[in-house]
C-alpha positions as CSV (number, residue, x, y, z in Angstrom):
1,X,140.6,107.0,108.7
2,X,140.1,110.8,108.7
3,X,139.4,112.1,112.3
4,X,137.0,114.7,113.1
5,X,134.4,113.3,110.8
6,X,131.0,112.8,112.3
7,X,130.5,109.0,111.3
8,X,126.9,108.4,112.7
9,X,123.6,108.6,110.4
10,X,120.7,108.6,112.8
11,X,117.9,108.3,110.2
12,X,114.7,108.4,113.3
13,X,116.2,110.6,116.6
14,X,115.0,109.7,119.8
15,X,111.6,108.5,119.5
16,X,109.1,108.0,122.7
17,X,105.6,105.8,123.2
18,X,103.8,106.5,126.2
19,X,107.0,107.2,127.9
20,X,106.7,107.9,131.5
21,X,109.2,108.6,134.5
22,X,112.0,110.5,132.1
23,X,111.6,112.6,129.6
24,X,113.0,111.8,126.0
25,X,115.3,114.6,126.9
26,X,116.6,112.4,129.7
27,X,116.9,109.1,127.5
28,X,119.3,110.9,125.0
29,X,121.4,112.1,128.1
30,X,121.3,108.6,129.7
31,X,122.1,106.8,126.5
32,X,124.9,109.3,125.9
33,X,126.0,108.3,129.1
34,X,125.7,104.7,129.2
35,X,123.4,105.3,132.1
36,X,121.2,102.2,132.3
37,X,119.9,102.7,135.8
38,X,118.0,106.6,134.4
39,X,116.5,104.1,131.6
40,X,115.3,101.7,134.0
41,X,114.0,104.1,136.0
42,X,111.1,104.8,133.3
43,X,108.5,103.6,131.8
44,X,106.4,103.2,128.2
45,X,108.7,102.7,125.2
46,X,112.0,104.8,123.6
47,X,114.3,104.4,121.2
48,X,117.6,106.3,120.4
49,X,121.6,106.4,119.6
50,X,124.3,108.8,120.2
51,X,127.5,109.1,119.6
52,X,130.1,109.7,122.1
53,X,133.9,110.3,120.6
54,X,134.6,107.1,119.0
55,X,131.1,105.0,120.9
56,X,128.0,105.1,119.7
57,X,125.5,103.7,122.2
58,X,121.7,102.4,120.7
59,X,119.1,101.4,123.2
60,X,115.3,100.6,122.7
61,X,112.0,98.7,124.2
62,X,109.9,96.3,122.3
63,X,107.7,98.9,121.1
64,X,110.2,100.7,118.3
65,X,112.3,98.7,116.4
66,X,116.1,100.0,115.6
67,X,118.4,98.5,113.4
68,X,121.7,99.4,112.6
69,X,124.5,98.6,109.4
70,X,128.0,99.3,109.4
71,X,128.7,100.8,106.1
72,X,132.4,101.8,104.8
73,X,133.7,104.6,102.7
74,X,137.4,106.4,102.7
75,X,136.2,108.6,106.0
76,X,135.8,105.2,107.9
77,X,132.9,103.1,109.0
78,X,129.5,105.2,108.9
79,X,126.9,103.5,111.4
80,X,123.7,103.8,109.9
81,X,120.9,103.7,112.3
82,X,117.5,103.2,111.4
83,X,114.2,101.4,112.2
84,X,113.8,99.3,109.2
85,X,116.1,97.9,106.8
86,X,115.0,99.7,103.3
87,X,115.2,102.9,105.4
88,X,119.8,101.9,105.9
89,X,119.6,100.7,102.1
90,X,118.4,104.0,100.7
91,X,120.6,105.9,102.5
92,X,123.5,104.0,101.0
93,X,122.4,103.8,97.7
94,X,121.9,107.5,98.0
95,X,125.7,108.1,98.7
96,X,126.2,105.2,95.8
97,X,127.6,102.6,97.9
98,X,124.1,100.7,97.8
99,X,126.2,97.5,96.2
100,X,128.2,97.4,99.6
101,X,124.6,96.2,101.4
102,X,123.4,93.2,102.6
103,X,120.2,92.8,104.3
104,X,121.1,90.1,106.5
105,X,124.2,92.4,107.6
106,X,121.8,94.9,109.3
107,X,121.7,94.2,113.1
108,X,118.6,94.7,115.2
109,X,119.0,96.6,118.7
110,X,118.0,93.9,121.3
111,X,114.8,95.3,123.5
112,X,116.2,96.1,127.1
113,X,119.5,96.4,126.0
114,X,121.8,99.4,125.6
115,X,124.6,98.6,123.2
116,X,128.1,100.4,122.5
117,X,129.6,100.0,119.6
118,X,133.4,101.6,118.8
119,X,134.0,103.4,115.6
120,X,137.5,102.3,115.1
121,X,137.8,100.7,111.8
122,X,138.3,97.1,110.6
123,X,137.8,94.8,111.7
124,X,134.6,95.6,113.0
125,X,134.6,95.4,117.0
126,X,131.4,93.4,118.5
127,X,129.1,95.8,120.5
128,X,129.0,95.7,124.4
129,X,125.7,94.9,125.6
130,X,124.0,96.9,129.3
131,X,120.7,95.6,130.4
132,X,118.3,98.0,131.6
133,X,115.4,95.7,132.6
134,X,115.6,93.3,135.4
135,X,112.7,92.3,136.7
136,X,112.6,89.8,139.5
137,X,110.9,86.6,138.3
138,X,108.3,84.2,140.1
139,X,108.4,86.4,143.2
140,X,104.3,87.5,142.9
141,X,102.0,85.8,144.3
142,X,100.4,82.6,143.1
143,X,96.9,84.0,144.0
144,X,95.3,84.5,140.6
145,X,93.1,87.4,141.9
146,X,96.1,89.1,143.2
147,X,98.5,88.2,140.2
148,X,95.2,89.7,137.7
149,X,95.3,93.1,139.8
150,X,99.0,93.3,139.5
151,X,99.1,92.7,135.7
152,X,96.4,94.1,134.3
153,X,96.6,97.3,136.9
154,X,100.5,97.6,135.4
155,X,98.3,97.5,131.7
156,X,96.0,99.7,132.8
157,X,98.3,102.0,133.9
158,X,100.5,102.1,130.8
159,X,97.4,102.9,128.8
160,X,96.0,105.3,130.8
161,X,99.5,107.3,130.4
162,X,99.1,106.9,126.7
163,X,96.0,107.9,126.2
164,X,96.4,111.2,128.2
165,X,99.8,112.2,125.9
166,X,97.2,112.2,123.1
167,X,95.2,115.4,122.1
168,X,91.6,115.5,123.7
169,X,89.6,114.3,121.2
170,X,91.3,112.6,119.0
171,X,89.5,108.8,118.2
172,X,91.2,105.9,118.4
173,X,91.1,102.8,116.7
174,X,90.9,99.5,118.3
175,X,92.0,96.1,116.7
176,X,89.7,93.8,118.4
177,X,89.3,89.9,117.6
178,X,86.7,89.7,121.0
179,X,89.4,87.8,122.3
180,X,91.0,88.1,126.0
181,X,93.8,90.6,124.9
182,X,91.8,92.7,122.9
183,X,89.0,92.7,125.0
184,X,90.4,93.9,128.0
185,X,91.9,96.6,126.3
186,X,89.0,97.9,124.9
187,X,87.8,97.8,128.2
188,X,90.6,99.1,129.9
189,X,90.9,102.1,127.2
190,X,87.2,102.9,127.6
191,X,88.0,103.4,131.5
192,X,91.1,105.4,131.1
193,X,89.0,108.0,129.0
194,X,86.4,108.0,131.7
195,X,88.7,108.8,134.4
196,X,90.4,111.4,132.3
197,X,87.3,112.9,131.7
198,X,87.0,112.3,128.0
199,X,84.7,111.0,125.4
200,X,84.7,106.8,125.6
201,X,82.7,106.7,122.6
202,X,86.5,108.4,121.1
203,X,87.1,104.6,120.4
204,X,85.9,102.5,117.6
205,X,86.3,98.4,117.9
206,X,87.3,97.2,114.3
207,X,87.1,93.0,113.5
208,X,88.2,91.8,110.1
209,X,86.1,89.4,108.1
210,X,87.4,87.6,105.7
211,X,84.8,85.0,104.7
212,X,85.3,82.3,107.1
213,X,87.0,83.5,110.4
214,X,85.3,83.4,113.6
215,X,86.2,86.6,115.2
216,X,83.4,88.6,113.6
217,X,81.0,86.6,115.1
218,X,82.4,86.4,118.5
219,X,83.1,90.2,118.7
220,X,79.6,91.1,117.4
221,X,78.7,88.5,120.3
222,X,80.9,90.2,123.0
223,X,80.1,93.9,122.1
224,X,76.6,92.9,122.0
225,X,77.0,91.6,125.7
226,X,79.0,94.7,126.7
227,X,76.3,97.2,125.9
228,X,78.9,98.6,123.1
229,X,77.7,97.4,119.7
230,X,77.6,100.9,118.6
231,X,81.3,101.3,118.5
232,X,82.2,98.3,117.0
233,X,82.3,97.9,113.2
234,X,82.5,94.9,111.2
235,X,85.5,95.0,108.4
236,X,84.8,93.2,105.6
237,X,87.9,91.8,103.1
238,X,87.9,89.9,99.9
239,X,90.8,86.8,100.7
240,X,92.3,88.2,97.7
241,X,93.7,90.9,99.0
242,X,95.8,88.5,101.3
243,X,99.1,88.7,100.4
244,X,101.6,87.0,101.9
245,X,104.6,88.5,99.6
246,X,103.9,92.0,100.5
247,X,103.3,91.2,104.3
248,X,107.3,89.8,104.1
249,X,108.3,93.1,102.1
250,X,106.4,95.4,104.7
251,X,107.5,93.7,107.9
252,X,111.1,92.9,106.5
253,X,111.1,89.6,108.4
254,X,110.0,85.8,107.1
255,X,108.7,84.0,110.4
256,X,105.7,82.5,109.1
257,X,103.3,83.1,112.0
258,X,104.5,86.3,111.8
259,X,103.8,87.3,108.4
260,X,100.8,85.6,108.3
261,X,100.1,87.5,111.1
262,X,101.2,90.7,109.2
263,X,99.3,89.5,106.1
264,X,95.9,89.7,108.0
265,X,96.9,93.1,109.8
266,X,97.4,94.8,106.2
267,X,94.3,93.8,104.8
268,X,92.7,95.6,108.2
269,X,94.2,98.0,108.8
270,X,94.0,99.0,104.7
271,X,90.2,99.4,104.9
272,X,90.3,101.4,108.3
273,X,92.6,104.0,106.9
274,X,90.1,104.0,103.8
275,X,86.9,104.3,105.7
276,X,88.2,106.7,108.6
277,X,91.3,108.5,106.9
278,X,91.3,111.2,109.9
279,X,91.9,107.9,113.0
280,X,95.6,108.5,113.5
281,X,95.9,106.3,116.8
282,X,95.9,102.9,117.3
283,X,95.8,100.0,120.2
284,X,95.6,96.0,120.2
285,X,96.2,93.4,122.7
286,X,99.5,92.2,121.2
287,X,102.5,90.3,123.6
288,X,99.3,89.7,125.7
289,X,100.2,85.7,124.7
290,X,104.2,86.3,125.3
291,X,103.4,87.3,128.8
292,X,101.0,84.8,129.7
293,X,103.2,82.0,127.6
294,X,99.7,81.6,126.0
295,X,100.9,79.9,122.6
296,X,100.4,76.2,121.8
297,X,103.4,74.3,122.3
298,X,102.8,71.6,119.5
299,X,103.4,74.6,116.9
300,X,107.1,74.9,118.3
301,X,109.9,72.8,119.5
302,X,109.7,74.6,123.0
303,X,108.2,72.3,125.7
304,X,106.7,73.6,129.0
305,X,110.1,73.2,130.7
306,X,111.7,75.3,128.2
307,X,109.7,78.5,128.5
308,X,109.7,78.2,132.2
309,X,113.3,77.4,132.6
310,X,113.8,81.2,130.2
311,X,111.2,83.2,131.7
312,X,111.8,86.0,129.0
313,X,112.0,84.1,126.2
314,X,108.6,84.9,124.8
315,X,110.0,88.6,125.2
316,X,113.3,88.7,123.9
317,X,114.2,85.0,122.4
318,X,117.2,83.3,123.9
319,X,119.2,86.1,124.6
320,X,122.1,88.2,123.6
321,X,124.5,84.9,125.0
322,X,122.5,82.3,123.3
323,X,124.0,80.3,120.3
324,X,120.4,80.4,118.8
325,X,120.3,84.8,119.2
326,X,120.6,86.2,115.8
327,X,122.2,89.2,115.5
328,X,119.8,90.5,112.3
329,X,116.7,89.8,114.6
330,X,117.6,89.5,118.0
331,X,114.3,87.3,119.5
332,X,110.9,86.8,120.8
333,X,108.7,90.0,120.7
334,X,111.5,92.1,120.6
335,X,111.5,91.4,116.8
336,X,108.7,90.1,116.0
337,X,106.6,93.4,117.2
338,X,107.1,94.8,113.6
339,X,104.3,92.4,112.7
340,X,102.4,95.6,114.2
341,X,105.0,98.2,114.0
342,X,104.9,97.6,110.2
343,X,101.7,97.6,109.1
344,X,100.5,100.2,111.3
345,X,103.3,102.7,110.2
346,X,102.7,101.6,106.9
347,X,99.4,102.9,106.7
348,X,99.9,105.9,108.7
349,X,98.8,105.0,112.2
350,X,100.5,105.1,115.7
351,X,100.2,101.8,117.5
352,X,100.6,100.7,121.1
353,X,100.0,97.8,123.3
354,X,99.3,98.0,127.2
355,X,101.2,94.9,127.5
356,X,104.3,95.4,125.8
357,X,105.5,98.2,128.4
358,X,108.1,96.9,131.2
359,X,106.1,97.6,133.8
360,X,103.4,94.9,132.2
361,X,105.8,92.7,131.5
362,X,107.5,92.6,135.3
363,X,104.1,91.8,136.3
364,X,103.8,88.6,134.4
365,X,106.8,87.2,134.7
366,X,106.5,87.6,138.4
367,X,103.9,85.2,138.4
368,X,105.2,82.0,139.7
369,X,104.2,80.0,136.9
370,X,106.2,77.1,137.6
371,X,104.1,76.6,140.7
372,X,101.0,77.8,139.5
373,X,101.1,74.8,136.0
374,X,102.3,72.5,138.4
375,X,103.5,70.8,135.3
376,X,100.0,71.0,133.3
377,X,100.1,71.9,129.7
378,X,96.6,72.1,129.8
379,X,96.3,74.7,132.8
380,X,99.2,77.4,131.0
381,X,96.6,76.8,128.0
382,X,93.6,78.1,130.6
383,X,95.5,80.3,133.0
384,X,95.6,83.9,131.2
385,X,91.8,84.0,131.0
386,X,91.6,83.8,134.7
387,X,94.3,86.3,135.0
388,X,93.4,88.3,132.6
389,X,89.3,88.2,133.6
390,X,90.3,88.7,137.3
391,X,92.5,92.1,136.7
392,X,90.1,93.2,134.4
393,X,87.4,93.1,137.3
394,X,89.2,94.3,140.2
395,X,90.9,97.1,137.8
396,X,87.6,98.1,136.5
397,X,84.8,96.1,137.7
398,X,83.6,94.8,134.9
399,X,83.2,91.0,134.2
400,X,84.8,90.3,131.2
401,X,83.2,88.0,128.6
402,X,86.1,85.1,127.6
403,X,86.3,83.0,124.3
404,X,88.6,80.3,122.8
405,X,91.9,81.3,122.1
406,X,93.0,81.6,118.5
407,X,95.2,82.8,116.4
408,X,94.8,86.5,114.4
409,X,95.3,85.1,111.3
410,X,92.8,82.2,112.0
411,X,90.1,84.4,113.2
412,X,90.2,86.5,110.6
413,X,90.6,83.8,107.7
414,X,89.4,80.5,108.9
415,X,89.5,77.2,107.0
416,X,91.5,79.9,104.1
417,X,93.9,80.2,106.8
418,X,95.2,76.7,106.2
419,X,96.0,77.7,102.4
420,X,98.2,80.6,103.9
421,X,100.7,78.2,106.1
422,X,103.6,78.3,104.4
423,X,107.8,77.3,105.5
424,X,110.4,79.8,106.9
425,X,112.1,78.3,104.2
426,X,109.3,79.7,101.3
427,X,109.2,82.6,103.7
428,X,113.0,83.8,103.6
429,X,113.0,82.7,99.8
430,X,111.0,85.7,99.2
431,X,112.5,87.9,101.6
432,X,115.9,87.2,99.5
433,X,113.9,87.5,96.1
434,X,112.8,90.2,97.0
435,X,116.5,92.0,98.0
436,X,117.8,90.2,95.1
437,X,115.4,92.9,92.8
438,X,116.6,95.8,95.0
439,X,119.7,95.5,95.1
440,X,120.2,94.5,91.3
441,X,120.9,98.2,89.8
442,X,122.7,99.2,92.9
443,X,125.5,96.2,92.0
444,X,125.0,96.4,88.0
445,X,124.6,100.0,87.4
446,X,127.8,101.3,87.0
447,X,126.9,105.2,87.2
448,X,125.3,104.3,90.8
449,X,128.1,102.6,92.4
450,X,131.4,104.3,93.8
451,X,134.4,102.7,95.6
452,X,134.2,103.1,99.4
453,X,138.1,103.8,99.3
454,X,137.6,107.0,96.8
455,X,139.5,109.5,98.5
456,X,137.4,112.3,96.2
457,X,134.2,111.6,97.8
458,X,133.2,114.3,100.5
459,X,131.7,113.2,104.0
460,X,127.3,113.3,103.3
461,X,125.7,116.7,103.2
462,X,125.2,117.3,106.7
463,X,127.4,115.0,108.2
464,X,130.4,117.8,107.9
465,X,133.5,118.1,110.6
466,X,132.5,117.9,114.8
């Protein structure tokens, strides 16, 4: 292995999301560092790698995905860091070592985590992993007024800091169903803009309407209530322009609910970036359900003991110790964010969610839920509409209209949404079918495809001696 070879690709730099308390100045230094306590220390969300001698450390949040893929040529391993998987595949099939790549040998960076890894050949060594978010569970109060304040003030707060990074003036987009999560960040947003002294009429409420779904009606109903029908626009979409395939190719993933989830997202936020191509900002209620533990539990294998036995699990899956973490995905919102991420990027806007800061997500899991269900499935199912209704009135005083909880993709689709339920198995058929295409020229085409032990290759433009 030739020393003095820089072996790190960073294909995205340190990127930041409502970042508050450092600076993305000071995340580069702290991931350099290994410095977990400067990354707990803030807020919002980051993302970023460095390489120090023979470590390279990657940490993120849940709101910017990073992956990472250990490719190898004569020089030694190159990490290449990324945030999605076509982005690592490109690279290599630029430097003609595309037939070396596997999709499912990418890793994901686990949210909350700071990883090392150690260039040092084969075999590969197994990263190191340094938490950086440890927020004390059940220790809030299990007053439901007082639990409210605390979340939705956290929510209110991380938006707020958002908003005001923006340029004055700029519109915003809101993805709104008219349900709880959407609704209160609509309302929260419209708020934040007042106290900053801007335009609230800067945000526009979209709902998709796809024929059958509910949501249209309800949001027309809840805007109506709200005195704010004038910022709220009805998005109407032919079911044929669902597509499940390109939902699996866009959010590189194949968890059903997921891509379904994706599916409807694309056909949205499509026809927004058609109608209003100058909206560059986006916000949405999403891991609003992962912190309340607002899913139904007859769609899973989880049982009420086994979310509140792993308090984080809606956040980050098992966790980096579990024999069910996956090293490709990592777990619970953590990966499944790009359901968002994806589509937004793909269409050009920047997305964020109140709820999916730390700060927001400390505030929910300190709610003593175990205490608060008292063993009632049917109270978890009820209990983040009286959180959620009784932040959003002490945070900012307005009584919040509630509906019956459903799913995006139900919403928006209705009775068609039972014709898009599909397997993980169908699901990851795809997603294989679909790398089976990509990857075809880059293993048969012979003038694309060079040995990674060619000693006459050069190190990648750019990537020249320290």
């Amino acid at each position: 292995m030739l020393m003095g070879i820089e072996r790190l690709v960073d294909l995205t730099g340190v990127r930041a999301s409502g970042l508050t308390g450092k600076s993305t100045e000071d995340i580069a230094t702290a991931i350099h560092t290994c410095d977990v306590d400067t990354l707990a220390a803030s807020d919002g969300h980051f993302s970023g790698v460095v390489r120090d001698g023979q470590t390279v450390r990657l940490a993120r949040t849940v709101g910017i995905p990073l992956r990472y893929f250990v490719a190898k040529m004569f020089h030694g391993p190159f990490l290449v860091v990324g945030d999605r998987i076509d982005s690592l595949f490109h690279w290599c099939n630029r430097q003609k070592i595309g037939w070396q790549f596997d999709p499912t040998y990418t890793r994901m960076v686990p949210a909350h985590y700071l990883l090392e890894i150690d260039q040092i050949g084969c075999p590969d060594p197994s990263p190191r992993y340094h938490r950086f978010f440890n927020p004390a569970i059940a220790q809030g109060s299990t007053d439901i007024d007082e639990a409210g304040a605390l979340y939705v003030g956290a929510a209110y707060q991380a938006l707020r800091n958002w908003i005001a990074q923006l340029p004055d003036g700029e519109p915003i987009a809101v993805a709104f169903s008219g349900g709880i999560d959407s609704t209160s960040v609509l309302l929260m947003a419209i708020s934040a803009l007042d106290e900053l002294g801007r335009d609230p009429a800067l945000l526009r409420a979209f709902t998709l309407d796809m024929g059958e779904g509910k949501d249209a009606a309800q949001a027309e109903e809840v805007m109506q209530s709200l005195g704010l029908i004038d910022q709220w626009e009805r998005v109407s979409v032919s079911p044929d322009r669902y597509h499940l395939e390109e939902a699996i190719r866009v959010i590189e993933d194949y968890h059903p609910l997921d891509v379904q989830c994706a599916g409807v997202a694309l056909c949205l936020l499509e026809t927004v970036r058609e109608r209003y191509p100058e909206i560059k900002y986006l916000i949405d209620g999403d891991g609003g359900d992962e912190n309340m533990k607002s899913y139904p539990l007859e769609d899973s294998d989880l049982t009420l003991s086994s979310i509140l036995r792993n308090p984080m699990l809606y956040q980050e899956g098992w966790g980096v110790d579990a024999i069910k973490h996956s090293l490709t995905y990592t777990g619970g919102l953590s990966r499944s964010y790009v359901r968002t991420y994806a589509p937004a990027q793909r269409f050009g806007f920047d997305a964020f969610s109140p709820f999916t800061v730390r700060s927001s997500i400390a505030a929910a899991v300190a709610l003593p839920f175990d205490h608060v269900l008292d063993g009632s499935t049917e109270r978890l199912y009820t209990l983040k509409q009286d959180v959620v209704k009784a932040g959003v009135l002490a945070v900012t005083g307005i009584d919040m209209p509630v509906v019956p909880k459903r799913r995006f993709q139900d919403g928006a689709g209705g009775d068609a949404y039972r014709d898009w339920r599909v397997s993980k198995a169908w699901c990851r058929r795809v997603f294989m079918k679909q790398w089976e295409s990509r990857l075809k020229d880059a293993w048969e085409g012979n003038h694309l495809r060079v040995s990674g032990n060619d000693t006459s290759l050069t190190p990648p433009a750019g990537y020249a001696n320290d």
